[in-house]
VOTI-862389 format. One record per atom (N, C-alpha, C): residue number from 1; x, y, z. Coordinates in steps of 0.05 Angstrom, whole numbers, plus 32768, in hexadecimal, padded with zeros to 4 digits. Example, Ala and Ser with C-alpha at 12.3 -4.5 7.8 and 13.67 -1.06 7.14 Angstrom:
# residues 2
{n: 1; xx: 8108; yy: 7F8E; zz: 809C}
{n: 1; xx: 80F6; yy: 7FA6; zz: 809C}
{n: 1; xx: 8108; yy: 7FBE; zz: 809C}
{n: 2; xx: 8101; yy: 7FD3; zz: 808E}
{n: 2; xx: 8111; yy: 7FEB; zz: 808F}
{n: 2; xx: 8102; yy: 8001; zz: 809D}
This chain:
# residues 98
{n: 1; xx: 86F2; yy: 867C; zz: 8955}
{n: 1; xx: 8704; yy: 8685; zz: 896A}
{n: 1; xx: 8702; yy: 86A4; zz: 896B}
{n: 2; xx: 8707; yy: 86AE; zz: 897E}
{n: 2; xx: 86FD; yy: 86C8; zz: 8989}
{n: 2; xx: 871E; yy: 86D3; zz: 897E}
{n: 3; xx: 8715; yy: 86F1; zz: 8974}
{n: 3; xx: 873A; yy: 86FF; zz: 896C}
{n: 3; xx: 8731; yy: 8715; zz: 897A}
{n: 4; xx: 8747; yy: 8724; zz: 897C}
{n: 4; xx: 8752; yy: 8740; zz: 8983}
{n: 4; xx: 8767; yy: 874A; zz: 897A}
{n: 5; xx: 876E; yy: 875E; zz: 8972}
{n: 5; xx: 8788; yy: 8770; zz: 8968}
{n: 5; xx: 8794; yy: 8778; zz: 8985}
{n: 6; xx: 87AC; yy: 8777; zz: 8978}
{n: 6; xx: 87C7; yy: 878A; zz: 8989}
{n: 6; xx: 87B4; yy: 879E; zz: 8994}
{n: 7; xx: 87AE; yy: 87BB; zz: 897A}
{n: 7; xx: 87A4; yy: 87CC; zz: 8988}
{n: 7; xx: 878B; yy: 87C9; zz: 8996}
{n: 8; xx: 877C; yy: 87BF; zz: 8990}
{n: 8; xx: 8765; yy: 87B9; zz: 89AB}
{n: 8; xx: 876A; yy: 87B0; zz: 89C1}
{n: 9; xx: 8786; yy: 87A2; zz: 89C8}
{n: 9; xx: 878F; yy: 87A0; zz: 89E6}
{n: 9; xx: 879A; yy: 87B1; zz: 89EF}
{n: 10; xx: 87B4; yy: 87C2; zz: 89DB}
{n: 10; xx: 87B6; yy: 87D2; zz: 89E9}
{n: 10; xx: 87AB; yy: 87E9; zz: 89F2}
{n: 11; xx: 878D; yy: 87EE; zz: 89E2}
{n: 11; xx: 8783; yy: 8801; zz: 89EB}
{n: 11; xx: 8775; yy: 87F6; zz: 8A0B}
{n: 12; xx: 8768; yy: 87E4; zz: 8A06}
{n: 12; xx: 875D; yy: 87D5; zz: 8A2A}
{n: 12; xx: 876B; yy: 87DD; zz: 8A3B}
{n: 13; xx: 878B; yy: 87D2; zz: 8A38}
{n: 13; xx: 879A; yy: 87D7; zz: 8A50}
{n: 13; xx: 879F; yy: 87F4; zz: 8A54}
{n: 14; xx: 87A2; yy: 8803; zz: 8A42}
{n: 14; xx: 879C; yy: 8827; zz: 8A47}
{n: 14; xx: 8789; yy: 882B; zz: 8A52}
{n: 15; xx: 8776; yy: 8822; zz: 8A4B}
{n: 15; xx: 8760; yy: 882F; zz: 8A5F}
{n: 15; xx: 875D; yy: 8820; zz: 8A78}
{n: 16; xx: 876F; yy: 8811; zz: 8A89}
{n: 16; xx: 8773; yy: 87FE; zz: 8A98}
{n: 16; xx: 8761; yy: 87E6; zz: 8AA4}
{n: 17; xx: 8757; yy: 87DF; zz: 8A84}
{n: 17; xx: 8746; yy: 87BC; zz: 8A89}
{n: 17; xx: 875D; yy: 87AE; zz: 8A96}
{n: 18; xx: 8755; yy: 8798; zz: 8AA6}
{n: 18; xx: 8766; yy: 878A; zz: 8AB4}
{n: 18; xx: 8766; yy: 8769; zz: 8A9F}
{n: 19; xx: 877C; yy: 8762; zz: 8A8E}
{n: 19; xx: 8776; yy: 8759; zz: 8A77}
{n: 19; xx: 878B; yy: 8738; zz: 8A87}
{n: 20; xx: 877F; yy: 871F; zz: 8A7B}
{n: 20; xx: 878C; yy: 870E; zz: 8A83}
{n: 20; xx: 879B; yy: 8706; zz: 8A66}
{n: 21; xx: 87B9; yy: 8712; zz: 8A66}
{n: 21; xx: 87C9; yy: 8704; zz: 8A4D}
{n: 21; xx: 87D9; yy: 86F0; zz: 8A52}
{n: 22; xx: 87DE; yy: 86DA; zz: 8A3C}
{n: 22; xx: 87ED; yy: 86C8; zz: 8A3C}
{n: 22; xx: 87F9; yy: 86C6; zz: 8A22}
{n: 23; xx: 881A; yy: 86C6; zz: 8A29}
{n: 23; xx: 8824; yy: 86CC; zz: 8A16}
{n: 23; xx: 8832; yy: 86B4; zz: 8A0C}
{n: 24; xx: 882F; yy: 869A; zz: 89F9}
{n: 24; xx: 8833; yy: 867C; zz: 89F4}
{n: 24; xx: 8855; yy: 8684; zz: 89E2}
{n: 25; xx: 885E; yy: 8697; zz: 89DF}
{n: 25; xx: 8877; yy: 8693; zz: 89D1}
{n: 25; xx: 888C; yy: 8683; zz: 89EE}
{n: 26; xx: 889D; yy: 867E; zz: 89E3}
{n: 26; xx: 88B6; yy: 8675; zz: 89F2}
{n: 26; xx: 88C0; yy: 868E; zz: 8A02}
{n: 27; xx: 88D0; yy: 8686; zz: 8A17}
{n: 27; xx: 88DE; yy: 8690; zz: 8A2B}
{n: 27; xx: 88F8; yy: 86B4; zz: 8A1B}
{n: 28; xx: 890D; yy: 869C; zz: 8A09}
{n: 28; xx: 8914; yy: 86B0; zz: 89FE}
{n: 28; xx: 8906; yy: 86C7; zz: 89F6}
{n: 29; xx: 88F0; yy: 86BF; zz: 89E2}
{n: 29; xx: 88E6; yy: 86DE; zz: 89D7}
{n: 29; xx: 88D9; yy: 86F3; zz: 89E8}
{n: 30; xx: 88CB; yy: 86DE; zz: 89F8}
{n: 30; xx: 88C1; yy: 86F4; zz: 8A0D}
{n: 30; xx: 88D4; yy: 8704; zz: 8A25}
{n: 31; xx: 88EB; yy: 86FF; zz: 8A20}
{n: 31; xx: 8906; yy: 870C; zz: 8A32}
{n: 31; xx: 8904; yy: 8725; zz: 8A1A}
{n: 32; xx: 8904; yy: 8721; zz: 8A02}
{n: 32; xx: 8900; yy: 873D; zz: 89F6}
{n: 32; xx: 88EF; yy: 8757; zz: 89F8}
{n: 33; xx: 88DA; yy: 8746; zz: 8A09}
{n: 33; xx: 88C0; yy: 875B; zz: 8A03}
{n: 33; xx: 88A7; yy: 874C; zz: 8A06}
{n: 34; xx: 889E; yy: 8754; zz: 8A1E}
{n: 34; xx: 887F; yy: 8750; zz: 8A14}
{n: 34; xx: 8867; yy: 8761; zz: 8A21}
{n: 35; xx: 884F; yy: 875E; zz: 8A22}
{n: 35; xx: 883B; yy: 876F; zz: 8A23}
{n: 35; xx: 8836; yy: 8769; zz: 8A43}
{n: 36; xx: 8837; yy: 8789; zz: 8A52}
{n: 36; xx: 8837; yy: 8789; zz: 8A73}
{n: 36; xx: 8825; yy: 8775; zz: 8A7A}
{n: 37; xx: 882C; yy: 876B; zz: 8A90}
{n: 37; xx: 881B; yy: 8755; zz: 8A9C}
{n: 37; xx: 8810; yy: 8734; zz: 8A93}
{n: 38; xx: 8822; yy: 873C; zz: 8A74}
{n: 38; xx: 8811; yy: 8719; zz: 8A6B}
{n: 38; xx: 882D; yy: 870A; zz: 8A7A}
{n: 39; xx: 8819; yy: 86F1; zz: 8A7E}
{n: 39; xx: 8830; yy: 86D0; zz: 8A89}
{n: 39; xx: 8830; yy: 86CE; zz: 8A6C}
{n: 40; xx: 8849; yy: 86BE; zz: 8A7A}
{n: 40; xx: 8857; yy: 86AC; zz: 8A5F}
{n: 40; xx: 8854; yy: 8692; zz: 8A67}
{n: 41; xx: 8847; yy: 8684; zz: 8A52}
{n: 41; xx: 883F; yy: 8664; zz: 8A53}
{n: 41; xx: 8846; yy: 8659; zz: 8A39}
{n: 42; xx: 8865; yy: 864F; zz: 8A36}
{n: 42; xx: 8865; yy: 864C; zz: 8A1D}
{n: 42; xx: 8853; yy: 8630; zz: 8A0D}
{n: 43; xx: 8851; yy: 8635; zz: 89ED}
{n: 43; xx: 8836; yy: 8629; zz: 89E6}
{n: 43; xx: 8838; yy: 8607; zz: 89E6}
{n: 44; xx: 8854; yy: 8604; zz: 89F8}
{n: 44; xx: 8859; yy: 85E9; zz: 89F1}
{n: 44; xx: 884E; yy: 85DA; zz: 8A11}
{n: 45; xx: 884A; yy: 85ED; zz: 8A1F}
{n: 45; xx: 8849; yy: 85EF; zz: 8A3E}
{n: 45; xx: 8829; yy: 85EA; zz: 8A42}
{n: 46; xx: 8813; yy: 85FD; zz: 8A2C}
{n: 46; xx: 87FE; yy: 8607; zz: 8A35}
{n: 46; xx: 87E8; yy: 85EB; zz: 8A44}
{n: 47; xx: 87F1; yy: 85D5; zz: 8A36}
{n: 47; xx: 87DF; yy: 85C3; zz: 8A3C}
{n: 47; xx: 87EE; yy: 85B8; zz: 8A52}
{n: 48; xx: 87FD; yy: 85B6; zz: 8A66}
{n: 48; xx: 8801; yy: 85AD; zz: 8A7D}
{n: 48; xx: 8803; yy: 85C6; zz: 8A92}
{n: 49; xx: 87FC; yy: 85E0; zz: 8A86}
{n: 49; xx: 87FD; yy: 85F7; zz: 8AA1}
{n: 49; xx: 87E1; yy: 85FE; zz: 8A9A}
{n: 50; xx: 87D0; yy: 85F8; zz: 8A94}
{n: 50; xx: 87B0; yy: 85FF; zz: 8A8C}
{n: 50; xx: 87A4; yy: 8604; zz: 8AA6}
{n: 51; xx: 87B0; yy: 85EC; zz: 8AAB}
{n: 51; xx: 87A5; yy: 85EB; zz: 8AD8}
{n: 51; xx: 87A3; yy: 8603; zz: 8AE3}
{n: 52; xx: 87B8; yy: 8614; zz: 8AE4}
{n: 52; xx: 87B6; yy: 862E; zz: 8AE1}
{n: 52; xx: 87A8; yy: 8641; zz: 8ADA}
{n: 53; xx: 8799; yy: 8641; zz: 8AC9}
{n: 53; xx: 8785; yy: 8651; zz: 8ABC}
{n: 53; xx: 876A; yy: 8650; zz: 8AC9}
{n: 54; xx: 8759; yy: 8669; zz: 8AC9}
{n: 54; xx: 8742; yy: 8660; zz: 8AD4}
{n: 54; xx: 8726; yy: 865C; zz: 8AC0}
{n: 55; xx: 8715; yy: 864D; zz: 8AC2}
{n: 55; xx: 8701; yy: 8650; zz: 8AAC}
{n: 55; xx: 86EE; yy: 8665; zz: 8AA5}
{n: 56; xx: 86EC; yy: 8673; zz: 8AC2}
{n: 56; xx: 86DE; yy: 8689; zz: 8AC8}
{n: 56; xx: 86E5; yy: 86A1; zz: 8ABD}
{n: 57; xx: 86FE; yy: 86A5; zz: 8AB0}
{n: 57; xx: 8710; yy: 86BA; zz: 8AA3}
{n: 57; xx: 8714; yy: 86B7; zz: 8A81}
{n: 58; xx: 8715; yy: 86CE; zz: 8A73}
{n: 58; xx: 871C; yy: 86CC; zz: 8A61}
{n: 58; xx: 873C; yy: 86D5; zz: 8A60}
{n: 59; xx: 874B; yy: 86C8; zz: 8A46}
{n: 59; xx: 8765; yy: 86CD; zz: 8A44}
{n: 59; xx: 876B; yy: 86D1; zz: 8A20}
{n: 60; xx: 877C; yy: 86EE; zz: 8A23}
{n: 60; xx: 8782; yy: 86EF; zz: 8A07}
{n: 60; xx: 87A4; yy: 86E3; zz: 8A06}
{n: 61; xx: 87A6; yy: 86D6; zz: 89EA}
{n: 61; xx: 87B8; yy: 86C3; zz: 89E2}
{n: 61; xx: 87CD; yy: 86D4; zz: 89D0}
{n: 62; xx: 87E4; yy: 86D2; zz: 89DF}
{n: 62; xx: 87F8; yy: 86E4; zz: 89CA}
{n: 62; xx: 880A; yy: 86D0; zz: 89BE}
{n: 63; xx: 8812; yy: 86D9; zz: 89A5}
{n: 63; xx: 8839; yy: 86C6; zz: 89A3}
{n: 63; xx: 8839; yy: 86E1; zz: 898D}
{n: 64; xx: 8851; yy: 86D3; zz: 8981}
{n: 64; xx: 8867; yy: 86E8; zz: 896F}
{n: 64; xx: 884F; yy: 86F6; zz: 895B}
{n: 65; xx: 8845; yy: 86E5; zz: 8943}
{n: 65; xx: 8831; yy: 86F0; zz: 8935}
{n: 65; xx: 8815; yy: 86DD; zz: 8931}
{n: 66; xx: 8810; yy: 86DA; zz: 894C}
{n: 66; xx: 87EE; yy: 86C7; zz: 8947}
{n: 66; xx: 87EB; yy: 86B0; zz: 8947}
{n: 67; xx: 87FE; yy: 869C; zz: 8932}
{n: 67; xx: 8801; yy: 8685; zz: 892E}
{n: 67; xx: 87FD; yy: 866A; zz: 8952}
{n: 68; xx: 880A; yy: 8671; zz: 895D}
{n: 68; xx: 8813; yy: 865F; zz: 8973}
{n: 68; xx: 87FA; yy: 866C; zz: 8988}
{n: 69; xx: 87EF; yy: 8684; zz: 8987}
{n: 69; xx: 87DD; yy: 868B; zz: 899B}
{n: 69; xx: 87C4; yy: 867E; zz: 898D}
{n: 70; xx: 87C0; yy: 8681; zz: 8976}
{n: 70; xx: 87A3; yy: 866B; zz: 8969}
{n: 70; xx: 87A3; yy: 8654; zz: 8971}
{n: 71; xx: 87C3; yy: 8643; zz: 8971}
{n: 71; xx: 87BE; yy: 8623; zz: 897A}
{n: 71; xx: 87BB; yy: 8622; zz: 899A}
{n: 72; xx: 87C4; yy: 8632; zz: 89A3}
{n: 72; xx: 87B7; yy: 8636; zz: 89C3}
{n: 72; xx: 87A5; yy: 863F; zz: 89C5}
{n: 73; xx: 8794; yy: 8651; zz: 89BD}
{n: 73; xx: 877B; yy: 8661; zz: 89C1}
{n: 73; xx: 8767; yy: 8645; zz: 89B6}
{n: 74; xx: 876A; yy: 863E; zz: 89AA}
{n: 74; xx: 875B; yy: 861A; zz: 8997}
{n: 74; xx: 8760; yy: 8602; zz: 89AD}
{n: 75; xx: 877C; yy: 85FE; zz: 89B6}
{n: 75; xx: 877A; yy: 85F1; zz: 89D0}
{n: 75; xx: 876A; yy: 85ED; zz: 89E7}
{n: 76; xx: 876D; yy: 8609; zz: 89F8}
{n: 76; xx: 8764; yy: 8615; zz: 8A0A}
{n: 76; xx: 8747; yy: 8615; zz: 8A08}
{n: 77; xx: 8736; yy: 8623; zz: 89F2}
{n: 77; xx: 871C; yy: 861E; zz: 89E2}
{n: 77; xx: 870D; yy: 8601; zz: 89E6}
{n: 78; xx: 871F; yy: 85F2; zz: 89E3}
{n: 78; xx: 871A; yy: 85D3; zz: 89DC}
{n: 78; xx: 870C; yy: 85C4; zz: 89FA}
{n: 79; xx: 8728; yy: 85D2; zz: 8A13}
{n: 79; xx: 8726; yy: 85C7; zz: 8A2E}
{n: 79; xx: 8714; yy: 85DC; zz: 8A3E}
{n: 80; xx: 86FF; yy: 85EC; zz: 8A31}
{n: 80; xx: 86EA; yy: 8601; zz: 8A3D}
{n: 80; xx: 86F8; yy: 861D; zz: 8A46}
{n: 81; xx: 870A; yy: 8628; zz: 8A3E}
{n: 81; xx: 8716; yy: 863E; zz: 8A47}
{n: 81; xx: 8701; yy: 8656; zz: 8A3C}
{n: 82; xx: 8706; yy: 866E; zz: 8A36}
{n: 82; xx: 86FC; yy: 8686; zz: 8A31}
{n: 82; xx: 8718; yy: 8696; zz: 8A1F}
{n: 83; xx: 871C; yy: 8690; zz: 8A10}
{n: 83; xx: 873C; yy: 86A0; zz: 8A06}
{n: 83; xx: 8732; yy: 86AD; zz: 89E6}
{n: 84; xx: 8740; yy: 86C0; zz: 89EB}
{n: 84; xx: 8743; yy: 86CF; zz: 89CE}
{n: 84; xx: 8761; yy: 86D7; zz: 89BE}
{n: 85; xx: 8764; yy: 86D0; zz: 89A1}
{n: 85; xx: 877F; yy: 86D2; zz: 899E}
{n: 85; xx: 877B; yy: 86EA; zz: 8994}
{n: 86; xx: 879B; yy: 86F7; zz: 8998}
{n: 86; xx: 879F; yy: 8710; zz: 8993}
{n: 86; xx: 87B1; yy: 870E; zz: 8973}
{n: 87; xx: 87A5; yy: 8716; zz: 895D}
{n: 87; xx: 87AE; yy: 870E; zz: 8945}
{n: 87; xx: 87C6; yy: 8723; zz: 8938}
{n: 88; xx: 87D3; yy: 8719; zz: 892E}
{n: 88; xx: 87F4; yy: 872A; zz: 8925}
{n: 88; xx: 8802; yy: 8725; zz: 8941}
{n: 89; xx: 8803; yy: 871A; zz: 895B}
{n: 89; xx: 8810; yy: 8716; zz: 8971}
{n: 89; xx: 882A; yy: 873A; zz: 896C}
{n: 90; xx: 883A; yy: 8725; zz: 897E}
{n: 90; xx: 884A; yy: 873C; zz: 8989}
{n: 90; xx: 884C; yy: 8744; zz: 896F}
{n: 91; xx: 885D; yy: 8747; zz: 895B}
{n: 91; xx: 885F; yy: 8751; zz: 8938}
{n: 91; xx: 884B; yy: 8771; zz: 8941}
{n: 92; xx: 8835; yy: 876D; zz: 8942}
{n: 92; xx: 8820; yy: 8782; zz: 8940}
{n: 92; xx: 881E; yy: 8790; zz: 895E}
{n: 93; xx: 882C; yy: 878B; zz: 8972}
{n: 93; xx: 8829; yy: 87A2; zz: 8988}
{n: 93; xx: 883E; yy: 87B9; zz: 8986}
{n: 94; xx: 8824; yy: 87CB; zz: 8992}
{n: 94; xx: 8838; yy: 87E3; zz: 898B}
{n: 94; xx: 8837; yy: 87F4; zz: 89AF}
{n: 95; xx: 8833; yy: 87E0; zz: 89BB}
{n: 95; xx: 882F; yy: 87F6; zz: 89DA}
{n: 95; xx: 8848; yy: 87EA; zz: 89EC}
{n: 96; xx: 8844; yy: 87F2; zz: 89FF}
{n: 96; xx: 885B; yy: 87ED; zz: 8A19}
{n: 96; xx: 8862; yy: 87D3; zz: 8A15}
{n: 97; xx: 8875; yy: 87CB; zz: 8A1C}
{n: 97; xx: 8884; yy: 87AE; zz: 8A1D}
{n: 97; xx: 8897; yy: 87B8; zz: 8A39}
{n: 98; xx: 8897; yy: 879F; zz: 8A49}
{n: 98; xx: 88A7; yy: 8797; zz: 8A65}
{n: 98; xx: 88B5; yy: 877D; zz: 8A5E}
């Protein structure tokens, strides 16, 4: 499975890569904070909103600290997606939150 760090996304989005995030925590946490522009699909959701996704795209996989974005990024993987998880999840960002 393909990883990435916190800071290697947030540097992308500084330099304004147009990045497809998906963020698999629940509703609550992501009312706290999360990284501009990712959807929230929570990880219990991912396999009936997949339809959604395109295959042609890659998507990096967020939750709290990694755990829940691996079993989606392994999911997703499984049904031909393109995804990379972002490891330490939110725990390890240190840039803008909306």
């Amino acid at each position: 499975m393909k990883t990435i760090t916190a800071k290697e996304v947030e540097t992308l989005l500084n330099e304004g890569k147009e990045l497809n995030i998906i963020d698999v925590r629940e509703t609550e946490e992501v009312a706290e904070g999360k990284i501009p522009g990712a959807v929230n699909m929570p990880l219990g959701l991912v396999e009936f909103r997949m339809h959604e996704l395109e295959k042609t795209k890659e998507y990096i996989i967020v939750c709290r600290s990694g755990g829940r974005s691996g079993r989606a990024a392994q999911l997703l993987d499984t049904y031909g997606f393109q995804v990379i998880n972002m490891t330490g999840g939110m725990l390890s960002w240190e840039g803008k939150v909306e």
